[in-house]
mmCIF file as gemmi writes it, N, C-alpha and C atoms, coordinates in Angstrom:
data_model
loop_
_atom_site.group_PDB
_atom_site.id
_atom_site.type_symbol
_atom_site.label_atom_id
_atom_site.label_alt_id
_atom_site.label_comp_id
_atom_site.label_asym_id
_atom_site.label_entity_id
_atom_site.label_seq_id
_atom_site.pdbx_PDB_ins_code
_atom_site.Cartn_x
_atom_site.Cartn_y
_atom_site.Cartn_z
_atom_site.occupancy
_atom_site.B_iso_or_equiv
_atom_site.pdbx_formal_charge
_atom_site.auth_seq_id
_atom_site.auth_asym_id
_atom_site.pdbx_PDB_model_num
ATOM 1 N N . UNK Axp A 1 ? -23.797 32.613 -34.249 1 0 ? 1 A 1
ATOM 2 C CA . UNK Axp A 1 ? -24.195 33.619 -35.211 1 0 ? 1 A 1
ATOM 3 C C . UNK Axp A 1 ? -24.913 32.933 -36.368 1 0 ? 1 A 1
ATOM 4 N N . UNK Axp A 2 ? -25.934 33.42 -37.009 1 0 ? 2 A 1
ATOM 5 C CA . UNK Axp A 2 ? -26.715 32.759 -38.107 1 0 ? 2 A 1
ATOM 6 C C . UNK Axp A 2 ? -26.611 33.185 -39.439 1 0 ? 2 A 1
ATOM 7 N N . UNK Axp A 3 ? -26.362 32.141 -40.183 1 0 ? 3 A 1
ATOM 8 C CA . UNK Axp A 3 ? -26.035 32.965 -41.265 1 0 ? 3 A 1
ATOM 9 C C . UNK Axp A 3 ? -27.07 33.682 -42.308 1 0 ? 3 A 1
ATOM 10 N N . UNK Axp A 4 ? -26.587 34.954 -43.276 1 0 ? 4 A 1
ATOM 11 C CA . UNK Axp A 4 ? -27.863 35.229 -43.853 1 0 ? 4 A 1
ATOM 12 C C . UNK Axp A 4 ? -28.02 34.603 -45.095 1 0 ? 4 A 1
ATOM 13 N N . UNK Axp A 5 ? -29.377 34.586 -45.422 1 0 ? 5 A 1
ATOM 14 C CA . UNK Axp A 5 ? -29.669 34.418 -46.516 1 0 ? 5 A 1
ATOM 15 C C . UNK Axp A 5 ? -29.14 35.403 -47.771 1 0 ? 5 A 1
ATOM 16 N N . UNK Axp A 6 ? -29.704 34.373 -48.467 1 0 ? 6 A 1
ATOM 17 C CA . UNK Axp A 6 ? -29.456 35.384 -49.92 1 0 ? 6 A 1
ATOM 18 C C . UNK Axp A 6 ? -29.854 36.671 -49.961 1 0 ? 6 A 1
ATOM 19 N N . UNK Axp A 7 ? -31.344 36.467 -49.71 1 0 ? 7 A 1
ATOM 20 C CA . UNK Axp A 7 ? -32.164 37.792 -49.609 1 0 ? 7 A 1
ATOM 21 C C . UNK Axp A 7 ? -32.124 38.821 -49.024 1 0 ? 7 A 1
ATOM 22 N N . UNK Axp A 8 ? -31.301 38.396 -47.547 1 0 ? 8 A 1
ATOM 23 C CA . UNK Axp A 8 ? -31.139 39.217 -46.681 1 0 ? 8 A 1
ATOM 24 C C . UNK Axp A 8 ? -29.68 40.03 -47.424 1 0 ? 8 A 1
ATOM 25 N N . UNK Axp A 9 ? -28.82 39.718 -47.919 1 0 ? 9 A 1
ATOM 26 C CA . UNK Axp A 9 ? -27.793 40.082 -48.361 1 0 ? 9 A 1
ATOM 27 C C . UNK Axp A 9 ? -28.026 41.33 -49.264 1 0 ? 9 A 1
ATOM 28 N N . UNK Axp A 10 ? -28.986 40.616 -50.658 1 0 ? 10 A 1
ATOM 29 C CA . UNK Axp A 10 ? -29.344 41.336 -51.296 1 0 ? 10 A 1
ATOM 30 C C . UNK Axp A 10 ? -30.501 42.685 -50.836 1 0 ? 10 A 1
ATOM 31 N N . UNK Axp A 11 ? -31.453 42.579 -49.981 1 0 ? 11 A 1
ATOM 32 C CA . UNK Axp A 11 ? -31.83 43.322 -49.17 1 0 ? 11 A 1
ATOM 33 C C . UNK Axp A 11 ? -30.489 44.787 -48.731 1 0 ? 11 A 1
ATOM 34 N N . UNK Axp A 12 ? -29.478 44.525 -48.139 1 0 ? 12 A 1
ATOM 35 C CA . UNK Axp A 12 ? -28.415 45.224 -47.761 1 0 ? 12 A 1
ATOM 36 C C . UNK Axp A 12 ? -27.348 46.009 -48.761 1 0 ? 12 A 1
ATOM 37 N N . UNK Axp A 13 ? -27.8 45.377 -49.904 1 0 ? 13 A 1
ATOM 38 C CA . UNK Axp A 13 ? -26.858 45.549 -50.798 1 0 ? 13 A 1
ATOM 39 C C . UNK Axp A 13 ? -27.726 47.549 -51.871 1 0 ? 13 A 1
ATOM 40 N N . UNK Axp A 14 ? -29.382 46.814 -51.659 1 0 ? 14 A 1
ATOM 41 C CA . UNK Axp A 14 ? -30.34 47.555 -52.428 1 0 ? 14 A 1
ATOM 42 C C . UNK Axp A 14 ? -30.269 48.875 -51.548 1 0 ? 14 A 1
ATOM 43 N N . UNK Axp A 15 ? -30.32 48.22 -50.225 1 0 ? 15 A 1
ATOM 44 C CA . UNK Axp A 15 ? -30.293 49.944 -49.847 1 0 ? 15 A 1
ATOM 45 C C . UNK Axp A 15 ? -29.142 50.649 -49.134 1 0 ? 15 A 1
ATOM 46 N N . UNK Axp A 16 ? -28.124 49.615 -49.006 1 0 ? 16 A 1
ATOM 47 C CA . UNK Axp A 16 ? -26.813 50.574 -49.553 1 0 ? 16 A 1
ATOM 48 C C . UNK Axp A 16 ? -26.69 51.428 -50.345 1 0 ? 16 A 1
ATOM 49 N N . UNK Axp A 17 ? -27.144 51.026 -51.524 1 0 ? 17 A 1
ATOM 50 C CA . UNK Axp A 17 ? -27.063 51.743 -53.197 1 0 ? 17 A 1
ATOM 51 C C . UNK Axp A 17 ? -28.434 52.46 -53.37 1 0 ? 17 A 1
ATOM 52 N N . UNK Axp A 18 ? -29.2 52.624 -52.685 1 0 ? 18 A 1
ATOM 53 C CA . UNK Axp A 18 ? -30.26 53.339 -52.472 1 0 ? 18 A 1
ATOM 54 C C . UNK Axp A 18 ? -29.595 54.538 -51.34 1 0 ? 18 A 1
ATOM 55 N N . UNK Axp A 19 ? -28.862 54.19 -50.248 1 0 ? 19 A 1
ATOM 56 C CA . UNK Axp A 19 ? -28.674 55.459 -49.531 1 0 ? 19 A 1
ATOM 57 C C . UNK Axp A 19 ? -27.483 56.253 -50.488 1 0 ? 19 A 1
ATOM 58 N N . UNK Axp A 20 ? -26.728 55.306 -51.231 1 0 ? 20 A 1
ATOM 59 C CA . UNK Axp A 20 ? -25.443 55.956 -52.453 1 0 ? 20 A 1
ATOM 60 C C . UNK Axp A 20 ? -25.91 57.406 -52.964 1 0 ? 20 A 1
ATOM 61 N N . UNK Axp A 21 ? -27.243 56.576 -53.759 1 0 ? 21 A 1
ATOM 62 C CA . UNK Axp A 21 ? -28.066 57.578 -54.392 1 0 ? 21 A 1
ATOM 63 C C . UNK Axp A 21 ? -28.57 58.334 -54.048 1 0 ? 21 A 1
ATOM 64 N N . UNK Axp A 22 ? -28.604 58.198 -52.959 1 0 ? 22 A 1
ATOM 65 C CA . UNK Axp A 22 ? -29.586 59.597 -51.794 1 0 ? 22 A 1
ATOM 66 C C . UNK Axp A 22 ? -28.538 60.435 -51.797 1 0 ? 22 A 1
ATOM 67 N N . UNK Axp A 23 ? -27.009 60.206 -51.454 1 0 ? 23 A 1
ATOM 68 C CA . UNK Axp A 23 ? -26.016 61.034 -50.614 1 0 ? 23 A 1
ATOM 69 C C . UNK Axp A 23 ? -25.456 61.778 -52.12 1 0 ? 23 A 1
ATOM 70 N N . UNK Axp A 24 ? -25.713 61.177 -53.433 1 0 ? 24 A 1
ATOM 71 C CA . UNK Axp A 24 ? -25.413 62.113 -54.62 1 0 ? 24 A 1
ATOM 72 C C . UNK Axp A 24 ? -26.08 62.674 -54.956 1 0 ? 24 A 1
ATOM 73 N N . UNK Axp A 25 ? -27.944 62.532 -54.94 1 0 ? 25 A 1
ATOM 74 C CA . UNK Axp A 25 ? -28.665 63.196 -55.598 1 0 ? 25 A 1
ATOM 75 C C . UNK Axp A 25 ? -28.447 64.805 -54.199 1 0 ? 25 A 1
ATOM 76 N N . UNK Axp A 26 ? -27.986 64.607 -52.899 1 0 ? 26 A 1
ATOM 77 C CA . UNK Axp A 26 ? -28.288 65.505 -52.107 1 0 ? 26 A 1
ATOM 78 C C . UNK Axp A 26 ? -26.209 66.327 -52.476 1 0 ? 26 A 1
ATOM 79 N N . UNK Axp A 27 ? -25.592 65.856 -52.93 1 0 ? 27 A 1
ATOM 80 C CA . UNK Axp A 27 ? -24.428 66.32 -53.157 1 0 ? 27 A 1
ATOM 81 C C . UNK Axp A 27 ? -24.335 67.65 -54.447 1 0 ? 27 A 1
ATOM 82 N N . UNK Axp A 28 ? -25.451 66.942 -55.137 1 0 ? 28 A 1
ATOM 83 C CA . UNK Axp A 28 ? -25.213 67.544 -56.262 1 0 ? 28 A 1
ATOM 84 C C . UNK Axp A 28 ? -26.305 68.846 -56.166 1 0 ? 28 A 1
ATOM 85 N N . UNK Axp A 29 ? -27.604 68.274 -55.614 1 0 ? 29 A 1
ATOM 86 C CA . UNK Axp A 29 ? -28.525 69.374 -55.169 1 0 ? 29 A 1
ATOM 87 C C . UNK Axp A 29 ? -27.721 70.465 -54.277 1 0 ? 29 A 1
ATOM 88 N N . UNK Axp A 30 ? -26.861 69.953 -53.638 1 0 ? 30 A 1
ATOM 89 C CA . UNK Axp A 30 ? -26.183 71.683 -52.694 1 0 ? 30 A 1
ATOM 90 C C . UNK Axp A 30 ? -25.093 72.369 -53.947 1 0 ? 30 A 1
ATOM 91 N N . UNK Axp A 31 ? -24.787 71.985 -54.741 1 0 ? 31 A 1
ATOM 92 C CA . UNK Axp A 31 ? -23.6 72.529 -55.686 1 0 ? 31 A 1
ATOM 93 C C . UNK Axp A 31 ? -24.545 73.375 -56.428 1 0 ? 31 A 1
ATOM 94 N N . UNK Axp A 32 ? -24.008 75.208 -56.547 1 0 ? 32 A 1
ATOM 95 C CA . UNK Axp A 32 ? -24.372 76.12 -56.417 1 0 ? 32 A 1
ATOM 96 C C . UNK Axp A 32 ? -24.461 75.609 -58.588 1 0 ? 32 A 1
ATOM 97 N N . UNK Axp A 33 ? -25.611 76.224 -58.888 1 0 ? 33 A 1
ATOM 98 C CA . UNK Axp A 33 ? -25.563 76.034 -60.765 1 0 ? 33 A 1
ATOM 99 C C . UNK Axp A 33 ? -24.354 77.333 -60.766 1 0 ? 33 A 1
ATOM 100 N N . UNK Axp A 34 ? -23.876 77.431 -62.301 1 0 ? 34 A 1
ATOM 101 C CA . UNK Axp A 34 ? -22.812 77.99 -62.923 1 0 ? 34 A 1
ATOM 102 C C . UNK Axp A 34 ? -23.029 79.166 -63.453 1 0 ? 34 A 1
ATOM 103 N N . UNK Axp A 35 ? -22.688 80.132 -62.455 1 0 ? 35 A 1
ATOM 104 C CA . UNK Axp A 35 ? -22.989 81.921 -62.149 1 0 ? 35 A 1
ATOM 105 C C . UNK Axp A 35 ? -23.795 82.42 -61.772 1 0 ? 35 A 1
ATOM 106 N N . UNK Axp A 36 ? -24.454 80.89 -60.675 1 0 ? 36 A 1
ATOM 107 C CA . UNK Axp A 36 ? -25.266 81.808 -59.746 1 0 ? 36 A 1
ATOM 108 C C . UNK Axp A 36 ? -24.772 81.31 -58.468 1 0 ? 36 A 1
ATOM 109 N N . UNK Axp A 37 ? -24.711 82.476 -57.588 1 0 ? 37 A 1
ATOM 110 C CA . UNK Axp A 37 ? -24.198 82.481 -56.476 1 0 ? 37 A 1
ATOM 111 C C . UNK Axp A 37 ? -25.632 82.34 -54.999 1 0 ? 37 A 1
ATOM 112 N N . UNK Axp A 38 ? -26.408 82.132 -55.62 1 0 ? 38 A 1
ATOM 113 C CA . UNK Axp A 38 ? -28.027 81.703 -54.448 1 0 ? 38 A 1
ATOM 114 C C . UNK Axp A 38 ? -28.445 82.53 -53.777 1 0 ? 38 A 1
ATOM 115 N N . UNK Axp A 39 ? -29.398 82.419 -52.987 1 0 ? 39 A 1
ATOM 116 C CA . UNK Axp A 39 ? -29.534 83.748 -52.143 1 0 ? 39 A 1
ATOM 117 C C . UNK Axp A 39 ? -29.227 82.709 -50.379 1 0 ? 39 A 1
ATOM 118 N N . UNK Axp A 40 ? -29.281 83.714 -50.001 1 0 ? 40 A 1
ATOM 119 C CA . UNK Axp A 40 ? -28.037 83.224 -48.321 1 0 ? 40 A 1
ATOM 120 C C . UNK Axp A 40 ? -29.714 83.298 -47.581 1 0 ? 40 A 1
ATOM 121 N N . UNK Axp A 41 ? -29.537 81.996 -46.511 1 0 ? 41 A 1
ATOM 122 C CA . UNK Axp A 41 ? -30.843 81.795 -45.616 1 0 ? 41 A 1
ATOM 123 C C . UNK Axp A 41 ? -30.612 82.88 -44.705 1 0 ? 41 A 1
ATOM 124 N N . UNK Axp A 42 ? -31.455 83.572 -44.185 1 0 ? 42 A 1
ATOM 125 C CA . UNK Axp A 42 ? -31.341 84.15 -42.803 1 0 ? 42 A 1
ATOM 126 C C . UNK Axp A 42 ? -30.966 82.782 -41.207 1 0 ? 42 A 1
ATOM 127 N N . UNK Axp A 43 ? -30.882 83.581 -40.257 1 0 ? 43 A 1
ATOM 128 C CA . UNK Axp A 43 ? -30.815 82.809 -39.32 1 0 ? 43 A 1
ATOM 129 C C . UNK Axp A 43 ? -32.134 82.588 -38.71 1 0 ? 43 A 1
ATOM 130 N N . UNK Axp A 44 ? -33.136 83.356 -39.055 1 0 ? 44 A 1
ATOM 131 C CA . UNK Axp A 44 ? -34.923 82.838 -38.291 1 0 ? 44 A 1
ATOM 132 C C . UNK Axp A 44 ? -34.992 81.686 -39.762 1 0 ? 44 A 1
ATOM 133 N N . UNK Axp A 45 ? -34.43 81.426 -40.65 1 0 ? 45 A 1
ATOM 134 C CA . UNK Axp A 45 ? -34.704 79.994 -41.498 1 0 ? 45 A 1
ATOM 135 C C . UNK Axp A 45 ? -33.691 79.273 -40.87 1 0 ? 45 A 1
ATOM 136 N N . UNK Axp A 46 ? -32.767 79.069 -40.636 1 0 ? 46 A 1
ATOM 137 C CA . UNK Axp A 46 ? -32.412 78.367 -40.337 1 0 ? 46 A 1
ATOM 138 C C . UNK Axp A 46 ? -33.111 77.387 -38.795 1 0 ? 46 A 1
ATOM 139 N N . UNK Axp A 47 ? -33.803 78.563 -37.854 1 0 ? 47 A 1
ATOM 140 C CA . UNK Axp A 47 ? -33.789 78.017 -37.023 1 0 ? 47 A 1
ATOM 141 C C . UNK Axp A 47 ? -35.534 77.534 -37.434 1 0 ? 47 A 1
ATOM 142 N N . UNK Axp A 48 ? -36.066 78.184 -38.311 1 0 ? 48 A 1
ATOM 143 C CA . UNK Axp A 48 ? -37.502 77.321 -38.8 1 0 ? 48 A 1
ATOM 144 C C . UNK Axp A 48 ? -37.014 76.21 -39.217 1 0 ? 48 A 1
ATOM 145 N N . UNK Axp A 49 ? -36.259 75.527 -39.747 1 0 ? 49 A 1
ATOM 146 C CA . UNK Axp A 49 ? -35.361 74.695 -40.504 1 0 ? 49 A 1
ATOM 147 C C . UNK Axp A 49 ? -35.292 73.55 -39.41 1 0 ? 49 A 1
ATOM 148 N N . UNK Axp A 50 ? -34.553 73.712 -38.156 1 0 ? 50 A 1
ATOM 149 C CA . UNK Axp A 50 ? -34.327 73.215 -37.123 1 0 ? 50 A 1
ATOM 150 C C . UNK Axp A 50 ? -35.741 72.967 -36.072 1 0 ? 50 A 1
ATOM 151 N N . UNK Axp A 51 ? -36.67 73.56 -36.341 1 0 ? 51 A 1
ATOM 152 C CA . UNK Axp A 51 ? -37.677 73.422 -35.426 1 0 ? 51 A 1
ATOM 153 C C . UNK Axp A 51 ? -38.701 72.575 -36.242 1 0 ? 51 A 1
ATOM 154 N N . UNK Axp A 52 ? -38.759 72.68 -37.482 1 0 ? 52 A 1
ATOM 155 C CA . UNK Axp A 52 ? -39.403 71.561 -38.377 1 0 ? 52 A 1
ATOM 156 C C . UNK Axp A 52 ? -38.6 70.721 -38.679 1 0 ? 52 A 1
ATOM 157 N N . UNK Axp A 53 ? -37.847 70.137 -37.968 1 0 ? 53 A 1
ATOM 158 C CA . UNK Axp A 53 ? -36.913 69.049 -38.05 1 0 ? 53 A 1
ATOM 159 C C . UNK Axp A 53 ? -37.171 68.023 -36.713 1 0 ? 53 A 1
ATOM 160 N N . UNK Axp A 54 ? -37.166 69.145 -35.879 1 0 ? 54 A 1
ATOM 161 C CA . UNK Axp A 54 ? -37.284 68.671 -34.177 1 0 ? 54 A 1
ATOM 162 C C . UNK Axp A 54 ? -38.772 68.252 -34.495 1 0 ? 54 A 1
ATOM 163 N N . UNK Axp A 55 ? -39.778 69.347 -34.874 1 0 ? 55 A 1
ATOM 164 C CA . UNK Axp A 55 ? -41.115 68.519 -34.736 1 0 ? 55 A 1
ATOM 165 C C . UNK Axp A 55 ? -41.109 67.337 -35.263 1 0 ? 55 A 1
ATOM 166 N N . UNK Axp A 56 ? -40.774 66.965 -36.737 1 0 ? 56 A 1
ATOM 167 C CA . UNK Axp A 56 ? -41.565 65.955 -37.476 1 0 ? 56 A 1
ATOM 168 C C . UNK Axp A 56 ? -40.495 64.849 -36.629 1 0 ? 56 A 1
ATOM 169 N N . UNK Axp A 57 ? -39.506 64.653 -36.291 1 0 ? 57 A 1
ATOM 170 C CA . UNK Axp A 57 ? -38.58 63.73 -35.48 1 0 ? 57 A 1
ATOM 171 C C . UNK Axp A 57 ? -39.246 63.344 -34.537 1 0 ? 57 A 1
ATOM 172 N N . UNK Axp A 58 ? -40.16 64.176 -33.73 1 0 ? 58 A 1
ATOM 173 C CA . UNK Axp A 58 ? -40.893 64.343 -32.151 1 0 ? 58 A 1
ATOM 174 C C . UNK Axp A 58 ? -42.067 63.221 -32.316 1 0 ? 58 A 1
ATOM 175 N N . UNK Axp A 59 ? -42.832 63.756 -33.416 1 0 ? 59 A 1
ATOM 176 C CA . UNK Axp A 59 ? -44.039 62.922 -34.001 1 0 ? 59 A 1
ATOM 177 C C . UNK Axp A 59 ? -44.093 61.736 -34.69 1 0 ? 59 A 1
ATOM 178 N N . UNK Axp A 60 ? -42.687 61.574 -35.229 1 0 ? 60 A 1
ATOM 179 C CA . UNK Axp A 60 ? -42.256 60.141 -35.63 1 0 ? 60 A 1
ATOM 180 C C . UNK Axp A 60 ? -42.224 59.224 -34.311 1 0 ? 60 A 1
ATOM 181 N N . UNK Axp A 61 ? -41.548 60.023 -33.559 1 0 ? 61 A 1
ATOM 182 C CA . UNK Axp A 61 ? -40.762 58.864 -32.712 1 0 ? 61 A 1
ATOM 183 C C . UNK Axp A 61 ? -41.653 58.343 -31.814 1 0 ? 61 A 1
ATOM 184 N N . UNK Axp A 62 ? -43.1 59.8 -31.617 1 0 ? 62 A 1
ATOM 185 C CA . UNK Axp A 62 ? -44.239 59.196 -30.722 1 0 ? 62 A 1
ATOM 186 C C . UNK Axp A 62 ? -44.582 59.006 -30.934 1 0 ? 62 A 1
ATOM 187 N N . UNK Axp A 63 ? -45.429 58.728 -32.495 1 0 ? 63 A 1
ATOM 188 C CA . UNK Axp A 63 ? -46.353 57.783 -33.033 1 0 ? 63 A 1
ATOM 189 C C . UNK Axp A 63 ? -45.597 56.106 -32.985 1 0 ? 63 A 1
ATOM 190 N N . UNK Axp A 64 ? -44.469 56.119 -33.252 1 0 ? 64 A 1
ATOM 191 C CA . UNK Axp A 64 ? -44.133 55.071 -33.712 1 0 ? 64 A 1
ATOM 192 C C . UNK Axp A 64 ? -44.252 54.228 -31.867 1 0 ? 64 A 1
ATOM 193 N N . UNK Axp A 65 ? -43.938 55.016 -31.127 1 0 ? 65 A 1
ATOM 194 C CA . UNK Axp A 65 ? -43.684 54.546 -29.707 1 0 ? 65 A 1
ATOM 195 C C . UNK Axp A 65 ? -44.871 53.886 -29.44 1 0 ? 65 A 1
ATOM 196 N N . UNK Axp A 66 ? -46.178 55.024 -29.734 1 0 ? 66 A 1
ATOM 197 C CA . UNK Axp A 66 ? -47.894 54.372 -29.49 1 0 ? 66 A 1
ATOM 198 C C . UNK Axp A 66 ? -47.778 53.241 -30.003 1 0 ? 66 A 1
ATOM 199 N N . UNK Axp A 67 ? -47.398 52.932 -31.223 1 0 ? 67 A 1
ATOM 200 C CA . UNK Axp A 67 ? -47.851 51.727 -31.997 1 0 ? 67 A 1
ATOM 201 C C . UNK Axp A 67 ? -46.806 50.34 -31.099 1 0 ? 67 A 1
ATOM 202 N N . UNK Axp A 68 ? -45.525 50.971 -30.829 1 0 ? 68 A 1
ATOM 203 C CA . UNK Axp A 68 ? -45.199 49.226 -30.227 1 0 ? 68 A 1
ATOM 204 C C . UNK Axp A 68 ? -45.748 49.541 -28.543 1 0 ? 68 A 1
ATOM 205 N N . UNK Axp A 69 ? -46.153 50.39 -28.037 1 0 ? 69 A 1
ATOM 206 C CA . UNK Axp A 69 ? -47.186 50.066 -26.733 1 0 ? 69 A 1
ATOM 207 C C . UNK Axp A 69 ? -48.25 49.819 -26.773 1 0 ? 69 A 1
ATOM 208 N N . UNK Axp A 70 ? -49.236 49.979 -27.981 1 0 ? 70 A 1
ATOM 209 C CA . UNK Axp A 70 ? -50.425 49.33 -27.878 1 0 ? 70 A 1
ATOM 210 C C . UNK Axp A 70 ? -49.988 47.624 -28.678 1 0 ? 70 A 1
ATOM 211 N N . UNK Axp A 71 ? -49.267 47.459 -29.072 1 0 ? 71 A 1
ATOM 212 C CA . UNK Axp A 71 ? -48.813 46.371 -29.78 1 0 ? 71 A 1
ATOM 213 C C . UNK Axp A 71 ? -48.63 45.379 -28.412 1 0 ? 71 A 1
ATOM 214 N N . UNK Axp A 72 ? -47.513 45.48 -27.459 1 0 ? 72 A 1
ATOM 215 C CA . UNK Axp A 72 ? -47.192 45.024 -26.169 1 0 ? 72 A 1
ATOM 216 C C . UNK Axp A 72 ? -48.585 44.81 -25.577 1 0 ? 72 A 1
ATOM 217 N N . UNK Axp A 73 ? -49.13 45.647 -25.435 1 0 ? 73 A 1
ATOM 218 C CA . UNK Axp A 73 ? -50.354 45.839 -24.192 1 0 ? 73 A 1
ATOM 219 C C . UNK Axp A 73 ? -51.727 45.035 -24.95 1 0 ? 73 A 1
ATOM 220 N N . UNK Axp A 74 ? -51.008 44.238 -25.87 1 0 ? 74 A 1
ATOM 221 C CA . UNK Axp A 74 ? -52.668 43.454 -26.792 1 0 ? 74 A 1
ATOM 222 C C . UNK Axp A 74 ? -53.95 45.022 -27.123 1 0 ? 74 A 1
ATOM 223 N N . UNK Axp A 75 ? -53.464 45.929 -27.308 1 0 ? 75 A 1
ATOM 224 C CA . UNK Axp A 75 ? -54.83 46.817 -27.296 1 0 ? 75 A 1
ATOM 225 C C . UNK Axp A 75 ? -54.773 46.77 -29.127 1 0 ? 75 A 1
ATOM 226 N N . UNK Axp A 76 ? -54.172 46.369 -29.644 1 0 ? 76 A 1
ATOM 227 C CA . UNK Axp A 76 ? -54.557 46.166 -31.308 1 0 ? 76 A 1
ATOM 228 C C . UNK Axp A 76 ? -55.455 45.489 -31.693 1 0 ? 76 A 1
């Protein structure tokens, strides 16, 4: 096993505390403000919700796929 560097440590440490901050700024964004009760999604949002989720996931994962097969195949 190799050990890590400093950098690499600190690297792990930044976006630990970078995902921290993600999971409070998104904790606090769902907590309803004080006497208002929101308005309720339908279920055709929710499932727009879910289908623009599936796309941009779809298009990530195949762009990113093109790039390490033309990467492999020398076509860069």
């Amino acid at each position: 096993m190799k050990r890590r560097r400093s950098g690499t440590w600190l690297t792990i440490i930044v976006l630990g505390g970078l995902l921290l901050l993600a999971l409070a700024i998104l904790y606090v964004g769902m907590m309803p403000l004080e006497g208002e009760q929101g308005t309720p999604m339908s279920v055709s949002g929710y499932v727009a919700m879910v289908l623009g989720i599936l796309a941009t996931l779809g298009l990530g994962i195949g762009l990113m796929s093109l790039v390490f097969y033309s990467n492999r195949h020398g076509r860069d």
